[in-house]
C-alpha positions as CSV (number, residue, x, y, z in Angstrom):
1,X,122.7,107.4,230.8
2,X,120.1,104.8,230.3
3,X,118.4,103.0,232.9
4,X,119.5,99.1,233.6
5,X,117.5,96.8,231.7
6,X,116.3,93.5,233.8
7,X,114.0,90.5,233.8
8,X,113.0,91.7,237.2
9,X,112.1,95.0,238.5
10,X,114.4,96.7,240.5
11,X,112.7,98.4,243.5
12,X,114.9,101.2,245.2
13,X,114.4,102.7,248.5
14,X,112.5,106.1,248.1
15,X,113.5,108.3,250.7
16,X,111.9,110.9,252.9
17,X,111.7,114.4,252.2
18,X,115.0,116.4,252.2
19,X,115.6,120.1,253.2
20,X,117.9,122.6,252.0
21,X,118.4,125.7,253.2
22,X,115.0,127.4,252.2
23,X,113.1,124.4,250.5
24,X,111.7,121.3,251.5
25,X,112.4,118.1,248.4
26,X,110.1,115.3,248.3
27,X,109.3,112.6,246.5
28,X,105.8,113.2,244.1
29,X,102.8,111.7,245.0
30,X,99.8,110.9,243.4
31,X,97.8,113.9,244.8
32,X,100.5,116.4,243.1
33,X,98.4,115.8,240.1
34,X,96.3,118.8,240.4
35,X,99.6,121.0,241.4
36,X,101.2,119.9,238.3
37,X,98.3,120.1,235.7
38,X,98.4,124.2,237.2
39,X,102.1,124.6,236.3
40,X,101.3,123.8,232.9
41,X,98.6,125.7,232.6
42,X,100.4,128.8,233.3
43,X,101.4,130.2,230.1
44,X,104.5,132.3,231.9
45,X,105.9,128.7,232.9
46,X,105.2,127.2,229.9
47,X,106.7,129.7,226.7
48,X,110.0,128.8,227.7
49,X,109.8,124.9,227.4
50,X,112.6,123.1,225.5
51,X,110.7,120.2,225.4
52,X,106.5,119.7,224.8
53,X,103.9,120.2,227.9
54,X,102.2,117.7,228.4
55,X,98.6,118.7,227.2
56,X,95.4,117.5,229.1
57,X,94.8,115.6,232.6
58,X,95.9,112.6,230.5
59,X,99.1,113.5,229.5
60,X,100.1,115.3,232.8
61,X,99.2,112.3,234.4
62,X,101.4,109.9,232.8
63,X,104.3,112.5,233.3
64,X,103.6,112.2,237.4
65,X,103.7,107.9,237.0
66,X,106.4,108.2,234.6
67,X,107.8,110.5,237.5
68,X,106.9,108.3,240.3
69,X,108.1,105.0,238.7
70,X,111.3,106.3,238.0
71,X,111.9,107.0,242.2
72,X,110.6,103.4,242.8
73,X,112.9,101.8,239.8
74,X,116.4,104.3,240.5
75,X,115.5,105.8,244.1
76,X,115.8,109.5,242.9
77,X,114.4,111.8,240.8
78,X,112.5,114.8,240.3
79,X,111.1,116.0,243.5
80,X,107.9,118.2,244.3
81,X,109.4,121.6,245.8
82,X,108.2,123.5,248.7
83,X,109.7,126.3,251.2
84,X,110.8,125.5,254.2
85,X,108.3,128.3,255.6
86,X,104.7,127.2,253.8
87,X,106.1,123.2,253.4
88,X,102.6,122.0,252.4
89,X,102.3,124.6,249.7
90,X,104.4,123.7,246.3
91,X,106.0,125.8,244.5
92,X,107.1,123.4,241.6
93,X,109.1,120.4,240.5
94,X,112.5,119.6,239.6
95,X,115.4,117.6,239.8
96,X,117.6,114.8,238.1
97,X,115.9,112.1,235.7
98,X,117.3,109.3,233.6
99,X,115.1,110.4,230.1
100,X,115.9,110.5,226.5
101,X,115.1,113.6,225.1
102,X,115.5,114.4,221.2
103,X,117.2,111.0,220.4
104,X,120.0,112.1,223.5
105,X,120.0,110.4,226.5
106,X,121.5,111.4,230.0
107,X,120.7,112.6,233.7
108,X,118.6,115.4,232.5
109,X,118.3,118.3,235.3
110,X,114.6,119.9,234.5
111,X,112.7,122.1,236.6
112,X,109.8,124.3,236.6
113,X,108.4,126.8,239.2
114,X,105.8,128.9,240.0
115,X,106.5,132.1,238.8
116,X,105.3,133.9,242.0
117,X,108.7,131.9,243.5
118,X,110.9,133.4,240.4
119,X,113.9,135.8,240.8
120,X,115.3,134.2,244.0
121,X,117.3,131.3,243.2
122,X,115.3,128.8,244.6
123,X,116.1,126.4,241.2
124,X,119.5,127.0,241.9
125,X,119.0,125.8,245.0
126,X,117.3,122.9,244.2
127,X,119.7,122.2,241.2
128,X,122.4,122.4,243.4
129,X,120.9,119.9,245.9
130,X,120.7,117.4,242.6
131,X,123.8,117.9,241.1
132,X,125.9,117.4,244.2
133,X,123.8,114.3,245.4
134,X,124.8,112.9,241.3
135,X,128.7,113.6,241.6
136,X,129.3,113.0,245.3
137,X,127.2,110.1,246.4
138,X,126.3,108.2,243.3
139,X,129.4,109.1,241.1
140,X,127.8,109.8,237.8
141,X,129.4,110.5,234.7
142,X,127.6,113.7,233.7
143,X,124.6,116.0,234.3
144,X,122.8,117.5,230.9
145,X,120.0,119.8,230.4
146,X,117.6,121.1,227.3
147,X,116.8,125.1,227.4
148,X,116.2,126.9,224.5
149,X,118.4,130.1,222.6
150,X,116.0,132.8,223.9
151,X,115.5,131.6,227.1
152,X,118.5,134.0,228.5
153,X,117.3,133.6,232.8
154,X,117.5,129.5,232.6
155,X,120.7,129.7,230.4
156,X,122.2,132.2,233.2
157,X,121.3,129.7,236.0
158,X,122.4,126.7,234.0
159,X,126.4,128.5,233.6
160,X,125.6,129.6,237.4
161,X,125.6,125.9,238.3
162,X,128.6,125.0,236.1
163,X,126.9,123.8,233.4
164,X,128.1,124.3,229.6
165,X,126.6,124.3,225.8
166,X,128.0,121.1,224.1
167,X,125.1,121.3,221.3
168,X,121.9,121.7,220.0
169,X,118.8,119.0,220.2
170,X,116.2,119.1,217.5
171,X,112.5,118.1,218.5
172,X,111.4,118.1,215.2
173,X,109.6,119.7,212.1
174,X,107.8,122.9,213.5
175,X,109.7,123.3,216.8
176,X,112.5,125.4,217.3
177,X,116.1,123.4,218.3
178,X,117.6,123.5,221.7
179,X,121.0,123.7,223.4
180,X,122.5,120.6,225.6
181,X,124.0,122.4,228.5
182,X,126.6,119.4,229.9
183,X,128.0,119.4,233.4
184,X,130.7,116.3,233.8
185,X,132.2,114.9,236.7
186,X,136.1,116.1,236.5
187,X,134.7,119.9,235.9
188,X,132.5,120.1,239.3
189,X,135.2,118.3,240.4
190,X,136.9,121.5,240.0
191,X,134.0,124.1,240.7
192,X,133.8,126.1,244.1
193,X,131.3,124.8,246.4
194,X,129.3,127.8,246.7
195,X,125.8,128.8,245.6
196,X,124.9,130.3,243.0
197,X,123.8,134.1,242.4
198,X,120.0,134.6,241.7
199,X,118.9,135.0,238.6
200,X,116.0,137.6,237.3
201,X,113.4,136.5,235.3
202,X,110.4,138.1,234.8
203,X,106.9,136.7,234.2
């Protein structure tokens, strides 16, 4: 789903941070920078990625204002993730995003954590959180995601939340092709409401 075109900017109400059972979701901030430009540093978090890491202080940084402008312009997005236990200490970011990746466009779900938090479904969780906020209170259409072939864990936790392949993306000469996993409306329409199972992945 692309985002509304208009003459004037359309400035949404960010809200405060939300909690979940065992994490705390807000809004990213400026001063996530440093957070962030670690996550991609870390080559465990990073040999997985459908899409490119952004590469340098630069690039990372544009990612956060892309990030932040998105919340101001559609009053959601990808949130910086925390437990409820150390809520000043983050453990990654994640959530829903209006992008266009590989010529597709959509409410992408994307997500990447610490590896340290890995193995205990605290993506799910905050997946979960996404997805249901999407369907229930702003009715969309459908929820995609990018993961590629060999990365088995994310797959798993992608067909834990409902979601399904529909097809491949290519990203181009030199980088291997991914598979759109597709949630729509009328199938979590139909999906228990219960969390899913945690999913191992190790580092």
């Amino acid at each position: 789903m692309l985002p509304i075109e208009s003459a004037e900017p359309i400035a949404a109400a960010v809200p405060a941070a939300m909690v979940t059972r065992r994490l705390v979701l807000r809004p990213p901030k400026d001063s996530d920078l440093d957070t962030l430009l670690a996550l991609h540093a870390d080559p465990a978090v990073s040999r997985f990625c459908a899409a490119a890491t952004p590469n340098g202080r630069e690039a990372t940084e544009a990612q956060l204002q892309s990030w932040l402008s998105h919340w101001q312009t559609h009053g959601f997005g990808h949130w910086a993730i925390a437990e409820r236990e150390q809520p000043d200490q983050l453990i990654g970011f994640g959530g829903l995003m209006n992008r266009r990746v590989a010529g597709h466009a959509g409410l992408y779900l994307y997500y990447r954590i610490t590896p340290q938090a890995w193995g205990r479904g605290l993506a799910s969780e905050m997946a979960l959180h996404g997805i249901t906020q999407a369907f229930e209170q702003r009715q969309e259409g459908a929820v995609v995601a990018a993961v590629l072939p060999n990365n088995m864990p994310t797959r798993k936790t992608l067909e834990g939340l409902g979601l399904r392949a529909k097809g491949t993306l290519s990203f181009g000469p030199g980088n291997a092709a991914a598979l759109l996993y597709e949630l729509g409306a009328d199938r979590w329409a139909s999906l228990p409401r219960c969390e899913p199972e945690p999913v191992a992945f190790a580092a």
